[in-house]
VOBA-1610 file (N, C-alpha, C; in pm, whole numbers, padded with zeros to 5 digits, always signed):
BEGIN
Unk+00530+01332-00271Unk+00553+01277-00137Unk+00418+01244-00073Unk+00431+01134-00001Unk+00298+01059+00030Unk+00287+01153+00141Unk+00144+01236+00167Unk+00120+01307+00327Unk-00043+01263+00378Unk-00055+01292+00494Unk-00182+01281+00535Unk-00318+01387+00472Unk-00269+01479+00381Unk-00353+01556+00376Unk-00396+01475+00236Unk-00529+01417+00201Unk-00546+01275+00073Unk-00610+01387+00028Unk-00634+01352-00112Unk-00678+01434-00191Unk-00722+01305-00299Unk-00795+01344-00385Unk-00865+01235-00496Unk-00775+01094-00494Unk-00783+00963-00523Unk-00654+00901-00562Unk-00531+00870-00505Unk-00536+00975-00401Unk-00379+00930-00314Unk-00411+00798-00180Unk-00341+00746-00206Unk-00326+00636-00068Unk-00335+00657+00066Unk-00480+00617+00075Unk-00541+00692+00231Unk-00541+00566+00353Unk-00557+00447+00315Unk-00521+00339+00421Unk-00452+00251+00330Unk-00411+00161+00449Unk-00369+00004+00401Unk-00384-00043+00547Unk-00432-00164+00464Unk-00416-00290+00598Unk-00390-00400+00508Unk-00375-00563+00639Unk-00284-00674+00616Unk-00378-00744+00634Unk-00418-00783+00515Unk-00510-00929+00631Unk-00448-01071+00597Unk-00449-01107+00752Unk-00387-01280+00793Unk-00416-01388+00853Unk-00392-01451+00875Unk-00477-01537+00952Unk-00413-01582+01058Unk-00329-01534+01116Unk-00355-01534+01280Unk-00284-01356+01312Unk-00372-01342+01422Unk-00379-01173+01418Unk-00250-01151+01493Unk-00222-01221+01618Unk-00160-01205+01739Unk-00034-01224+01669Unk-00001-01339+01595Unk+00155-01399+01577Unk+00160-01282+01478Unk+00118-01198+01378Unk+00135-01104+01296Unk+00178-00987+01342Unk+00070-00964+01409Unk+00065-00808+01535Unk+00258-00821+01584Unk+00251-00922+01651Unk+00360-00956+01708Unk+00527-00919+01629Unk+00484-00974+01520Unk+00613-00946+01467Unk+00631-00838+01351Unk+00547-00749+01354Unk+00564-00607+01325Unk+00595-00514+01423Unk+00542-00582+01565Unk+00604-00484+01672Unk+00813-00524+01665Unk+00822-00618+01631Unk+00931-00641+01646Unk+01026-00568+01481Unk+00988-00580+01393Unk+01005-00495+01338Unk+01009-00357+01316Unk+00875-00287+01333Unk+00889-00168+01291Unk+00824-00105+01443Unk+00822-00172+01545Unk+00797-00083+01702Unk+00656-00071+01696Unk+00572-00100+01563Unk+00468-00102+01592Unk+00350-00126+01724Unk+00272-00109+01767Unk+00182-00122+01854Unk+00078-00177+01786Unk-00011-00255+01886Unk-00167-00316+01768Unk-00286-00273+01876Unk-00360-00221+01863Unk-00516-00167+01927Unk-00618-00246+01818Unk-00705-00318+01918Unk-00829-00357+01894Unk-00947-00253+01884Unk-00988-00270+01752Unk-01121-00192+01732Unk-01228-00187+01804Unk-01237-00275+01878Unk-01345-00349+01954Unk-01416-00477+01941Unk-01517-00447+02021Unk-01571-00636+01974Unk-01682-00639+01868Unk-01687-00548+01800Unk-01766-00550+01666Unk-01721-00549+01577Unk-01556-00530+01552Unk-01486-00534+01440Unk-01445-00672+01384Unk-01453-00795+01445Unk-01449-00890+01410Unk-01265-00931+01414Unk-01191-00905+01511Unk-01069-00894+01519Unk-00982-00735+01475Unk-01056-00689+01435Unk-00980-00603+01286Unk-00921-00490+01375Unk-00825-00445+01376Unk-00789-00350+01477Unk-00668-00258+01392Unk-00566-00169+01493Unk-00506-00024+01376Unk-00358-00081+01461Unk-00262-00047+01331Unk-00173-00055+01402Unk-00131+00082+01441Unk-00038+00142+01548Unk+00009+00263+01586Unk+00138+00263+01623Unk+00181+00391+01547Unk+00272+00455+01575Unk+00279+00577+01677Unk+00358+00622+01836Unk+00369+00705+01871Unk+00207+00752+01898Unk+00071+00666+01910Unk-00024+00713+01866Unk-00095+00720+01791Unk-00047+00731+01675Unk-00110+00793+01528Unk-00082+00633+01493Unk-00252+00627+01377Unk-00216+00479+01304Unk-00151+00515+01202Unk-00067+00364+01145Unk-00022+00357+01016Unk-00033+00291+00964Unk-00147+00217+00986Unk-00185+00076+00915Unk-00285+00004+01019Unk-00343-00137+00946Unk-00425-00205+01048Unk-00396-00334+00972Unk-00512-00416+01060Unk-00474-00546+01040Unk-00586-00642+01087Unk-00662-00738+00979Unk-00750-00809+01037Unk-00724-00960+00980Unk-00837-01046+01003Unk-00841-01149+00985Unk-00857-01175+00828Unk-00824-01286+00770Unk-00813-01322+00600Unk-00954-01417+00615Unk-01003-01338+00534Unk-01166-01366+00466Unk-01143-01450+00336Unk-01116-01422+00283Unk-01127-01389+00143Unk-01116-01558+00081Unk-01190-01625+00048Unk-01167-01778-00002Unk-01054-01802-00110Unk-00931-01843-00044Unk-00843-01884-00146Unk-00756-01810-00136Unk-00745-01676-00097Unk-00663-01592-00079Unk-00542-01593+00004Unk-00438-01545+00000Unk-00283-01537+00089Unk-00288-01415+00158Unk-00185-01408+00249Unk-00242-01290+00332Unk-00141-01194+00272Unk-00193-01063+00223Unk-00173-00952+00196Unk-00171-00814+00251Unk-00129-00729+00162Unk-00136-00588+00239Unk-00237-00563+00075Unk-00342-00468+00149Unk-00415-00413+00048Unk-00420-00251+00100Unk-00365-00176-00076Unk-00390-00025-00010Unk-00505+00020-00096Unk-00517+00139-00052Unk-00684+00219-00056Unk-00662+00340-00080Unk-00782+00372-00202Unk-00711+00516-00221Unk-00831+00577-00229Unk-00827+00720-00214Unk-00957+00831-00190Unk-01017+00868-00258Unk-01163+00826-00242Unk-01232+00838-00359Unk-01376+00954-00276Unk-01433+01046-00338Unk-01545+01131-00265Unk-01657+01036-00307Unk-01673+00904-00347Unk-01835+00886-00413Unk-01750+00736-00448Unk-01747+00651-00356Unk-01721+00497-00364Unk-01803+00408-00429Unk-01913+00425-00443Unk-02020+00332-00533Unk-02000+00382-00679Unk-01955+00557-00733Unk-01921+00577-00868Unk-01817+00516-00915Unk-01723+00536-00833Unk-01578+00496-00829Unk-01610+00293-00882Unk-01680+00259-00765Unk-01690+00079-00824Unk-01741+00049-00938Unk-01849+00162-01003Unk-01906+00161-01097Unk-01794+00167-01202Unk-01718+00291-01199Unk-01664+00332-01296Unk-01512+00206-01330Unk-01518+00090-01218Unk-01398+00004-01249Unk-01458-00109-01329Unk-01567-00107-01299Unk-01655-00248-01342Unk-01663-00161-01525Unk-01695-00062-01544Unk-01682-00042-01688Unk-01534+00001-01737Unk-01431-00047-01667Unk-01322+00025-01710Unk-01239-00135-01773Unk-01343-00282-01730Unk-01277-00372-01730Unk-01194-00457-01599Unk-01205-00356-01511Unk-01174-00446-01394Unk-01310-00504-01305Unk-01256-00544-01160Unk-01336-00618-01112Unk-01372-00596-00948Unk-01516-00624-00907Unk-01592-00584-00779Unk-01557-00742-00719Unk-01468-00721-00633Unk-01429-00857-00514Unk-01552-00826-00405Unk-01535-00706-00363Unk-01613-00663-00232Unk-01714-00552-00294Unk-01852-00557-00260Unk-01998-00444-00371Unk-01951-00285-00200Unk-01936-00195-00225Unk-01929-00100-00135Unk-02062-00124-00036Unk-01936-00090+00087Unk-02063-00137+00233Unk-02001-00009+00288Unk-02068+00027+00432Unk-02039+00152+00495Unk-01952+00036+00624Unk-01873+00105+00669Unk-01809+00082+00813Unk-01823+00155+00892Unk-01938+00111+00977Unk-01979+00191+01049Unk-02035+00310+01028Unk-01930+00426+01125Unk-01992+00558+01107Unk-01818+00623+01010Unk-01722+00520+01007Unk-01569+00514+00978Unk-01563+00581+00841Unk-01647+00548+00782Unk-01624+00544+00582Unk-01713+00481+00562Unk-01705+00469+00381Unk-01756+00359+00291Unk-01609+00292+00226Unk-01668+00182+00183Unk-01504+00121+00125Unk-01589+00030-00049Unk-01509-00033-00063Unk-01482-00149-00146Unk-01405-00223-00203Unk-01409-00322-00238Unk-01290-00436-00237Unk-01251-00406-00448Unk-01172-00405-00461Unk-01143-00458-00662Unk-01032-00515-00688Unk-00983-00507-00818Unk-00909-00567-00915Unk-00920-00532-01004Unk-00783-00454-01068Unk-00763-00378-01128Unk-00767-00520-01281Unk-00799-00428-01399Unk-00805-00553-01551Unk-00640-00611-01535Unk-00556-00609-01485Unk-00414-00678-01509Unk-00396-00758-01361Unk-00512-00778-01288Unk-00514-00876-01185Unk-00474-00819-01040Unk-00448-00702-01028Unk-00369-00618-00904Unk-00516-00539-00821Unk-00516-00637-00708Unk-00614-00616-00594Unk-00605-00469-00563Unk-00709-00368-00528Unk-00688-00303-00472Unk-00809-00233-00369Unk-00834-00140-00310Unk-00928-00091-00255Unk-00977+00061-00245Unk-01094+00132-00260Unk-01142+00245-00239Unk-01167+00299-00089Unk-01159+00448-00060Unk-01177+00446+00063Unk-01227+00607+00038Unk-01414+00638+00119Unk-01478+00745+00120Unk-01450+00805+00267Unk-01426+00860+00294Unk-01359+00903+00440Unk-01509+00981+00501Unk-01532+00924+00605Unk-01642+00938+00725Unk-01581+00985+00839Unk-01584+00908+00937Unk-01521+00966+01035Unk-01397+00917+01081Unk-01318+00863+00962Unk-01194+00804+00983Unk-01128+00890+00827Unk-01053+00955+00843Unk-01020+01015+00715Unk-00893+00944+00662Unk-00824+00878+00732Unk-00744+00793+00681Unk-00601+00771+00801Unk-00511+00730+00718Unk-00400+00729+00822Unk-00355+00869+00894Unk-00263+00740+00994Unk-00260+00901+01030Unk-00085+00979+01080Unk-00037+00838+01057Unk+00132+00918+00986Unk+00162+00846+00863Unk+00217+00954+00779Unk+00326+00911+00660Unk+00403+00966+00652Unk+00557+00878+00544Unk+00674+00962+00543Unk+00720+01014+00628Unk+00750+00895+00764Unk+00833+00924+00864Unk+00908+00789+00874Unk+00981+00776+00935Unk+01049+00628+01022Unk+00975+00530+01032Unk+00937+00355+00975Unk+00836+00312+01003Unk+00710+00326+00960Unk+00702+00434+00889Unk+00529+00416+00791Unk+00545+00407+00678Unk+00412+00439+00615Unk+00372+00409+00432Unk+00469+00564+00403Unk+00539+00543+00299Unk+00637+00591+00224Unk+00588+00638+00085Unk+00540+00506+00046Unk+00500+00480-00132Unk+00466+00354-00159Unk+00401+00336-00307Unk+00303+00240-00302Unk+00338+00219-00467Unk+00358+00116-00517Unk+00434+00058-00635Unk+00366-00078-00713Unk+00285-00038-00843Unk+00219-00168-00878Unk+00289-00225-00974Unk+00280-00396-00941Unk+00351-00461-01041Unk+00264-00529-01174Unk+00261-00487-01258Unk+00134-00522-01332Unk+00233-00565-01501Unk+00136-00660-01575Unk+00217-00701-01672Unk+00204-00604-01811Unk+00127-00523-01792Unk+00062-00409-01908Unk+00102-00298-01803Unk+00173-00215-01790Unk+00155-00103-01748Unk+00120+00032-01824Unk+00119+00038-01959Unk+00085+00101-01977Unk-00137+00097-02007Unk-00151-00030-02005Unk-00279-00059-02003Unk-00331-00014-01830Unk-00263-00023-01743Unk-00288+00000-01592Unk-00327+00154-01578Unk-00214+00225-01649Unk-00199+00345-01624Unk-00320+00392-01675Unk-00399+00357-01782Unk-00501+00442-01853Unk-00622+00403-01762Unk-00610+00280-01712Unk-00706+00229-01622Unk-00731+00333-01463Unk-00630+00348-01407Unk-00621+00447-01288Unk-00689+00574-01322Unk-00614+00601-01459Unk-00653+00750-01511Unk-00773+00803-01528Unk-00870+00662-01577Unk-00974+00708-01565Unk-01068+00714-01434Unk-00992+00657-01339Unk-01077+00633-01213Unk-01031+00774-01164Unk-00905+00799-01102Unk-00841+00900-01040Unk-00793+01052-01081Unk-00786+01032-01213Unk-00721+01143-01272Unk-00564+01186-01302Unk-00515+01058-01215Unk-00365+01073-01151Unk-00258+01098-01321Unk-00161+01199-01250Unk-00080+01221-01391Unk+00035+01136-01333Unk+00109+01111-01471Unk+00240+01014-01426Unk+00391+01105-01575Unk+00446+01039-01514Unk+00616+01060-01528Unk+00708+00976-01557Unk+00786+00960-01657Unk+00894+00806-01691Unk+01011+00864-01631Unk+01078+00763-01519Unk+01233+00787-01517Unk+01277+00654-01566Unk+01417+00697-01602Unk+01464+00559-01612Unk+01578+00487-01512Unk+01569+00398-01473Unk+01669+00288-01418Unk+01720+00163-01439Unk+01795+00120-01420Unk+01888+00016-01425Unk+01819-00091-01506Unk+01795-00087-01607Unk+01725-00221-01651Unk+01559-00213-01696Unk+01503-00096-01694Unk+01381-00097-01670Unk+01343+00097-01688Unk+01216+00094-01754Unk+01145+00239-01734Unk+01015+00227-01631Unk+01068+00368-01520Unk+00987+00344-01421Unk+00889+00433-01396Unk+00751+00446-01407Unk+00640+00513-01408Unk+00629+00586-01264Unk+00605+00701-01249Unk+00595+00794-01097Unk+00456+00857-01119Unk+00417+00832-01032Unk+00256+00842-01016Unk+00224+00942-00942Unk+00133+01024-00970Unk+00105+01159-00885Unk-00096+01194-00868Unk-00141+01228-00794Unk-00218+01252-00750Unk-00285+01422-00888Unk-00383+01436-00863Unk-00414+01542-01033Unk-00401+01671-00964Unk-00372+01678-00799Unk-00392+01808-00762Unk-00227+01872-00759Unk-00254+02028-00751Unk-00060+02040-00666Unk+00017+01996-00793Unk+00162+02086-00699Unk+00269+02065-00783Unk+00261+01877-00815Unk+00343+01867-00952Unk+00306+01721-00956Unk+00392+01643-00923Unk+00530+01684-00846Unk+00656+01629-00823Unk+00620+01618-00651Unk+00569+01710-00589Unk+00514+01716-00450Unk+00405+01604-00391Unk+00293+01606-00558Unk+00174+01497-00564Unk+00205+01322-00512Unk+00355+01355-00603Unk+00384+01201-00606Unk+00401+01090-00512Unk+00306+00996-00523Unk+00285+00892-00419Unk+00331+00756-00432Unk+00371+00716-00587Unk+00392+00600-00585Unk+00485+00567-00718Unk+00442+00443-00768Unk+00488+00409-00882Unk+00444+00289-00963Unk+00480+00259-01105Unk+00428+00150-01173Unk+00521+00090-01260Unk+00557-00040-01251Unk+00634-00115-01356Unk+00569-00203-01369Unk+00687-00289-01526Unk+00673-00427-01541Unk+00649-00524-01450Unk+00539-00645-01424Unk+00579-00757-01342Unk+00719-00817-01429Unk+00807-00893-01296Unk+00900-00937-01362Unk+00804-01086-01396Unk+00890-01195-01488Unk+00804-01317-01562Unk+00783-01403-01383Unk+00649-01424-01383Unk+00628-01532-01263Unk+00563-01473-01123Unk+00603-01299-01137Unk+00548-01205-01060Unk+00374-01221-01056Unk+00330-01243-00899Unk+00166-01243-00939Unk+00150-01077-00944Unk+00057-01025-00987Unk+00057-00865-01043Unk-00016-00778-00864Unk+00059-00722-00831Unk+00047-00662-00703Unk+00113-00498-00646Unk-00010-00419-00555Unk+00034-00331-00519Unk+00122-00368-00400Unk+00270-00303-00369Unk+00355-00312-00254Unk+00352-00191-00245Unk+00350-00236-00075Unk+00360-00085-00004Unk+00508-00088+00040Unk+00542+00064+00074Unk+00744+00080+00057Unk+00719+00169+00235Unk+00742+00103+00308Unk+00807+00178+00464Unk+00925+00224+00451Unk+00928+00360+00499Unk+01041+00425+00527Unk+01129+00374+00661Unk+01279+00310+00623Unk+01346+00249+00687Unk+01489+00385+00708Unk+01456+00376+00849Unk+01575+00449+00877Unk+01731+00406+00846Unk+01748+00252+00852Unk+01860+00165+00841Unk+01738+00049+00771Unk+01779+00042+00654Unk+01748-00083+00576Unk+01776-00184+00638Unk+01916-00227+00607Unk+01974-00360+00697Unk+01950-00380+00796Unk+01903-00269+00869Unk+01855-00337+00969Unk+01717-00398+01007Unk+01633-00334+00958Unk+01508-00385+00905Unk+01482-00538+00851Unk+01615-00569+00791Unk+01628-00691+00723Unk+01647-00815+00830Unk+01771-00760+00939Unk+01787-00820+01033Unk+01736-00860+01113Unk+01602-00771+01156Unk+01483-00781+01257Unk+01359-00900+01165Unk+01364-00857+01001Unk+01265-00953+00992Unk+01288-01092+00930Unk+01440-01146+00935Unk+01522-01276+00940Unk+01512-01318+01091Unk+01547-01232+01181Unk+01506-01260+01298Unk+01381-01353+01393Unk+01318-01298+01294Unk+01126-01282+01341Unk+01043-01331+01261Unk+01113-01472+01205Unk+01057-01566+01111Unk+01044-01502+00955Unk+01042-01356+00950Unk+01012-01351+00788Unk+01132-01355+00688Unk+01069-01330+00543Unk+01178-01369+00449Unk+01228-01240+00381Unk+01334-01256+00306Unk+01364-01146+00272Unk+01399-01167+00149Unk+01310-01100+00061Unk+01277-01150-00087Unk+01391-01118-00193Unk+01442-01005-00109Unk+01555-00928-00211Unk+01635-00849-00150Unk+01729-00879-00133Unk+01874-00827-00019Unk+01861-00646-00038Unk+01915-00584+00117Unk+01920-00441+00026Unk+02025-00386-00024Unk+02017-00278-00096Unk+02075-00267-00220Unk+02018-00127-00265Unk+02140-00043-00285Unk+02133+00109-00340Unk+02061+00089-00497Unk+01980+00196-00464Unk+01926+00216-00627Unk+01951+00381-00648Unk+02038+00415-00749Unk+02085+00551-00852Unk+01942+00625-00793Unk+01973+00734-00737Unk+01885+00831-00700Unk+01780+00854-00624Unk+01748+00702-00549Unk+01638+00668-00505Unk+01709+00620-00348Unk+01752+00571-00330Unk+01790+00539-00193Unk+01802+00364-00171Unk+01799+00322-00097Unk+01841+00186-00054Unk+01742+00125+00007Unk+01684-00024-00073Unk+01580-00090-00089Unk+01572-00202-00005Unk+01459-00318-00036Unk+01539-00432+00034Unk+01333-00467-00028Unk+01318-00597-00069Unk+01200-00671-00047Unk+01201-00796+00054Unk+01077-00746+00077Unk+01092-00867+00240Unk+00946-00914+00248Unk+00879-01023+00289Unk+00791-01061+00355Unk+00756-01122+00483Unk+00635-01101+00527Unk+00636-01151+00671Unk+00617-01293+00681Unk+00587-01359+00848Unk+00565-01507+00868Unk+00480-01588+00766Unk+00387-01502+00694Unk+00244-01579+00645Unk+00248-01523+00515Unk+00387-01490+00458Unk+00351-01455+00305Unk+00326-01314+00243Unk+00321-01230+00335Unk+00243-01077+00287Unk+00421-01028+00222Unk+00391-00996+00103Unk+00509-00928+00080Unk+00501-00760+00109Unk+00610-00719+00158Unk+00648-00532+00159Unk+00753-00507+00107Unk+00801-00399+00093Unk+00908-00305+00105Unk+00973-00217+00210Unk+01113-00223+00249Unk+01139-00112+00316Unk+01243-00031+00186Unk+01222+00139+00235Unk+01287+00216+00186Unk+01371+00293+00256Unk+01499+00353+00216Unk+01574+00380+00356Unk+01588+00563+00205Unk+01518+00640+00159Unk+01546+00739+00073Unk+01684+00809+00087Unk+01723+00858-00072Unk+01800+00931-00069Unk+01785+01069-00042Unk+01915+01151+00073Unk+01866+01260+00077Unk+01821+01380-00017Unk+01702+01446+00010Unk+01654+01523-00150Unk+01737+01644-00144Unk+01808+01695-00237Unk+01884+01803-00260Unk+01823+01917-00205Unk+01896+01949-00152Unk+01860+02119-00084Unk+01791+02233-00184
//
């Protein structure tokens, strides 16, 4: 279960970057009640989104030449320049060379060898989010990659992370866990097949109190909804959706866990 307390490898931020901040901001408040706070005027737009207070995400402007606007997540690393080191010899790739933010962290931008963007995050004086696994936040985090078992050895050596096969409907599905702790407690995410045509990408999964309705708010509010929702055997009730400008997500509405 994804929590705030990060430990090596587990998913410590995500943000969206788009290219217009306001019409974005906008229709996540309408979705998920979100709130948007500006970092200030040195952040270059880039600001947090909040929940109740607590962030659960942020959101800045799309840099990136050529790029679509995305959600990129970030996972915890104690030593971000080893960590970039250790991807650049693992076969993947340095988008962004590690810079400090501020007094916030250190970060860096990559790409994993099967094409799936992702990001590092050294925690300074921002240790990371600051709700999960509630109504409306990061839930879990799911890569679509065309080698997964080439992915998996790739993480492994960065993170340490142990993993798990279940199976479902059509498909064997990889459960990803963090190297510390029980490893069923660890678990933060997951890894499959891209389906054929899939570009290879981490999605982040919000916990949806009412799926459908989630769906309704973001048909509503210009976005699309990639994949109707729909019960999955043991897991709870899904739905893929993207916003105005392309960023694909997930909502998750979980099944209750046995007593």
């Amino acid at each position: 279960m994804l929590t705030t307390d990060f430990t090596t490898g587990a998913p410590n931020w995500l943000d969206l970057a788009s290219p217009d901040i306001t019409a974005t901001a906008a229709f996540y408040a309408a979705v998920f009640g979100w709130t948007f706070e500006s970092a200030g005027p040195d952040a270059g737009g880039y600001g947090m989104f909040q929940k109740d207070g607590g962030t659960v995400a942020a959101l800045g402007q799309l840099t990136e030449e050529g790029a679509g606007s995305a959600w990129t997540v970030y996972f915890r690393t104690p030593d971000t320049d080893a960590t970039t080191k250790a991807v650049e010899q693992a076969g993947g790739t340095v988008r962004v060379e590690p810079f400090d933010v501020m007094e916030a962290g250190r970060m860096s931008c990559l790409t994993d060898p099967g094409g799936a963007e992702f990001a590092v995050w050294q925690p300074g004086a921002v240790k990371g989010l600051e709700k999960t696994s509630e109504h409306n936040t990061l839930l879990w985090v799911e890569l679509h990659v065309p080698d997964p078992s080439a992915a998996l050895a790739f993480y492994r050596s960065l993170f340490g992370w142990r993993s798990s096969e279940m199976t479902m409907p059509g498909m064997t599905y990889t459960v990803l866990s963090t190297a510390d702790g029980d490893q069923e407690d660890a678990s933060f995410g997951g890894m499959v097949a891209a389906r054929e045509g899939m570009e290879p990408r981490w999605i982040p999964y919000f916990d949806a109190a009412d799926a459908d309705d989630i769906v309704t708010r973001v048909q509503a509010n210009g976005g699309t909804v990639l994949a109707p929702a729909e019960d999955v055997p043991d897991v709870g009730r899904i739905a893929w959706l993207a916003d105005p400008f392309g960023a694909p997500f997930a909502v998750l509405k979980p099944r209750p866990r046995a007593a």
